[in-house]
C-alpha angles and dihedrals in degrees: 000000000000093000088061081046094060099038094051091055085047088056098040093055103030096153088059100051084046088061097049075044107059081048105060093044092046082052093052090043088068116023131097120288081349095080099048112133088229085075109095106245084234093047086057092041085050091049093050094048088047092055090049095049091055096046090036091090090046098056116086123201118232114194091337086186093147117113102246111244086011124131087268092050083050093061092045093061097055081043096053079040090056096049094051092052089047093058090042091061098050098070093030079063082056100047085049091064086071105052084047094058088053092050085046095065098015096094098034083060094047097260097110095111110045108086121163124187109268101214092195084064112015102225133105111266138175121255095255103045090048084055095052093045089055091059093045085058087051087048091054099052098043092054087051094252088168099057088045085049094060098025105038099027108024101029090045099052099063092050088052117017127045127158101284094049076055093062102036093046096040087119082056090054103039088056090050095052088046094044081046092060095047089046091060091047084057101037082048089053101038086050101048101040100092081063102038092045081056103057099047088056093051087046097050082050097058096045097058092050091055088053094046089041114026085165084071109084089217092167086070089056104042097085103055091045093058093036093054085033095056101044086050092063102037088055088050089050111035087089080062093038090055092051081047095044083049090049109049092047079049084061095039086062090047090050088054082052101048082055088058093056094039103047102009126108121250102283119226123191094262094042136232142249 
């Protein structure tokens, strides 16, 4: 019985339900894991109807005096499209952190040069920062990044964000996005420093010894030592990488959530959009 309810308001107000809709695709599209290309296109539009139909009891409309599948609803869509890419990036600029952090420390241990396709996100990485990348999914995963993706990100937006707070906070945004990129360059730096620390010492070693002994063909030894070196390290703080992996996605969602002060409308207990 409250199924029918539901679906009859849906029905009833089924511009309105496009709209949540576009939203939440345009969100998947974008965001981490979600966005692989190994996820079926009608898994991802199923998903994103799904989501809309959970929210849609909780959205409230407030002067819904557009012509549905009008010009104007036409611009609302690209609008609800743009706020969930927005969200989306976000947290794609914090997953990036962690294939930076790979690329930081991945030449100075002899790994430079070994880049595969990552087909999460279809771009060439080296070994290391797809690896990293992998645990940070799994971190991801493990912290429930998902539920705080609908409910924090998704859920939250249409209580606090609809097209006109886009247009009239778009200096807001524009700072986020920018802060965001400096962020990653400094996640990427504070992650990978134990390595990377490590490395200039063994290189500094190494160095020293070639000076002391130039009979030593140190060169020829370099690369094994890094290389054992590296993996050494990475194995004793991994425990410490995965707290800071949970905490800098833990930053990405309160960023998301600073948005929502900054440019979001006053929230009310039912929502608005």
């Amino acid at each position: 019985m409250f199924e029918e309810t539901i679906i009859n308001e849906i029905l009833a107000a089924a511009p309105l339900f496009l709209l949540i809709a576009v939203r939440a695709f345009a969100m998947i599209q974008v965001a981490p894991l979600l966005s692989s290309e190994a996820i079926p296109q009608i898994a991802k539009i199923s998903l994103a109807g799904f989501a809309a139909y959970a929210v849609f009891p909780s959205v409230q409309v407030n002067d819904w005096g557009i012509a549905a599948y009008g010009l104007n609803f036409v611009f609302l869509v690209i609008g609800e499209a743009i706020i969930g890419l927005t969200i989306g990036f976000i947290l794609v600029i914090i997953f990036a952190a962690f294939a930076t952090a790979g690329q930081f420390f991945s030449l100075q241990m002899g790994f430079g040069a070994s880049e595969t396709f990552d087909p999460l996100a279809q771009v060439e990485n080296p070994l290391l920062g797809q690896y990293l990348n992998l645990v940070a999914m799994l971190v991801f995963v493990t912290v429930d990044g998902f539920r705080d993706l609908f409910l924090g990100g998704f859920w939250r937006s249409l209580q606090s964000l609809n097209v006109m707070n886009l247009i009239t906070g778009r200096d807001h945004i524009v700072v986020m996005v920018m802060s965001g990129l400096t962020r990653l360059f400094f996640d990427a730096l504070i992650i990978s420093l134990p390595i990377l620390g490590t490395l200039f010492l063994v290189s500094l070693t190494t160095g020293l010894i070639s000076k002391a002994a130039p009979q030593i063909n140190i060169l020829s030894e370099g690369f094994p030592i890094s290389i054992m070196v590296s993996f050494v390290v990475l194995f004793a703080v991994l425990p410490f990488m995965t707290q800071m992996f949970s905490a800098v996605i833990g930053s990405g969602f309160q960023m998301i959530h600073d948005l929502y002060i900054r440019v979001g409308t006053q929230i009310n207990e039912g929502g608005t959009f």
